[in-house]
Every structure is written in C-alpha cells, then in structure tokens.
N, C-alpha and C positions, 0 to 999 in steps of 0.2 A: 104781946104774943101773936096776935092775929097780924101784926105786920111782919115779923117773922117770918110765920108760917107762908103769907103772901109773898113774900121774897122766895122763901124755895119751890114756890110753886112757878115763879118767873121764870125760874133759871131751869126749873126739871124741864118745863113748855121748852124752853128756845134749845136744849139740847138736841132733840131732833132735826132743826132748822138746819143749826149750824153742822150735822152733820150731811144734811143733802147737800148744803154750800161745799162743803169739804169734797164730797165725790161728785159733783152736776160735772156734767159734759160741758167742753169749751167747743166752738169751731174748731182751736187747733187741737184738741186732745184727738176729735172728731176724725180730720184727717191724718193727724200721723198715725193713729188707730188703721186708718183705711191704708196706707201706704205701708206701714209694716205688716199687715194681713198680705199688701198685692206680694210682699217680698218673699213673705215664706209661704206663700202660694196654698193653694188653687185661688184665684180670683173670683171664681162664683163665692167660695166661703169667703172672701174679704167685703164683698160686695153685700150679701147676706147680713153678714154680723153687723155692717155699716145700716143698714135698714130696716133692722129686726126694730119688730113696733111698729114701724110710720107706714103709711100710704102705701110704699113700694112695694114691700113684703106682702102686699097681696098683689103684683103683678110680676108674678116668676117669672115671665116669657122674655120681658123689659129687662128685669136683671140677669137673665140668666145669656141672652142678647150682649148685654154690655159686658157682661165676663167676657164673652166669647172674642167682643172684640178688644179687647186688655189683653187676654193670653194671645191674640192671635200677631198685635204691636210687641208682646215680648217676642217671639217668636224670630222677628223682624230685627228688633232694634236688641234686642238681650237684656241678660239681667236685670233688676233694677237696683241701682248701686244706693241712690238716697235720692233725698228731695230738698225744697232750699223754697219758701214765700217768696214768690217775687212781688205779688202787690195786694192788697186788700182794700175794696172799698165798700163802705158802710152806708149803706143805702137807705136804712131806717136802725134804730137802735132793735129791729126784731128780724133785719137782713141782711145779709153780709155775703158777699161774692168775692171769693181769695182763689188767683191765679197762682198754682204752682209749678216747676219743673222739676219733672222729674228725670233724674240723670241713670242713664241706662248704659251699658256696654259700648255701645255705637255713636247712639246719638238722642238728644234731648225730647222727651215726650210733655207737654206742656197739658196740665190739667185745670179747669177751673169748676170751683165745688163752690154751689152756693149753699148759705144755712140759714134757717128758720129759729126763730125762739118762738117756740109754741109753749101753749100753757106749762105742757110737761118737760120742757127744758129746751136745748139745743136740738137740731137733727139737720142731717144733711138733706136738701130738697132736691138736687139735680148735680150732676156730674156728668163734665164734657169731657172728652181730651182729643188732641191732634200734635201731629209731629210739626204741625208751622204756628210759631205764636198768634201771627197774623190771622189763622183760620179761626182760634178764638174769641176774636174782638166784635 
C-alpha cells in the first residue's frame, strides 16, 4: 500500500513540472512573439511585452528609444511582411545570439536578439537591428 501511495504521490509532484515544460519560453517562441507584436504594432507594446519581468522593464527610456527607432525603420522601409533565422550561434548552453531578417515592403531589415536562460527560464537580453548585415557583425 505504502508503495502505492508513494507512486501517486510521484506522479501528482512531476505534474506541475511537466506542465512548466509544456508552456517555458524557447528563444524561438521568444522572437516570433516579438516579430508578431512589431507586426500588428505599436512597437513600444511589442517591445514591452518582450521584456515584462527582466532587467529592461525597469529602463523605459532604453525601450521606449528602441521602439522609436523600429517605428521610425518602418516608416522607411514599410510593412513588415515576415521574418526567416538566418543563423544561430550557441555560445554557452545559457546563451544564444540568433541573427534574423526581417522582410519589410522595401527592403531587408536584419535583427540579431541575444537570449539568456536564467533561473526563471528564457529571456531576451539585447536586441540590435540595422538595414546592412554587415553593420551587425
């Protein structure tokens, strides 16, 4: 009986687990999260929602700066149509720097988003972009 019991006590524990595994954030969920926010716009809320919790959301001026200059490349270059990984490299199993471009109306805006695995999961730590791949590197 008492092993029993100890079994469903196994299984009721790792319920919880296997439910954070089911919804944890990936890098990529991460970003296309952030690239569908820049889509259906404003970009400060894309940006926001990409950093609620971490570090950043206590430096509004920084994010509210980098919207600025997102709507200001749409602006420029248009819509933003979709996006496409062009490279990932894995720096530590708790870093990861993923180069994307994003394809706009005009012409190609090239994003690279680095991510963290901190204790509490994935988070995005920095985000560049520039209309020249080259200016990312």
């Amino acid at each position: 009986m008492l092993r029993i019991l100890f079994a469903v006590i196994a299984l009721l524990s790792a319920t919880p687990a296997f439910a954070q595994t089911a919804t944890a954030k990936t890098p990529d969920s991460l970003a296309n999260g952030f690239f569908k926010g820049l889509q259906a716009g404003p970009a400060l809320k894309a940006y926001n929602d990409m950093w609620q919790g971490t570090l950043m959301s206590k430096k509004q001026a920084d994010v509210e700066n980098a919207a600025a200059q997102t709507e200001n490349a749409f602006r420029i270059y248009g819509k933003l149509v979709d996006w496409e990984k062009m490279n990932t490299e894995q720096v530590s199993p708790s870093f990861i720097i993923t180069t994307f471009l994003v394809r706009t109306e005009g012409a190609p805006i090239f994003f690279k988003m680095q991510f963290y695995h901190a204790p509490s999961g994935w988070m995005v730590a920095y985000v560049n972009f520039a209309d020249s791949y080259k200016a990312l590197q």
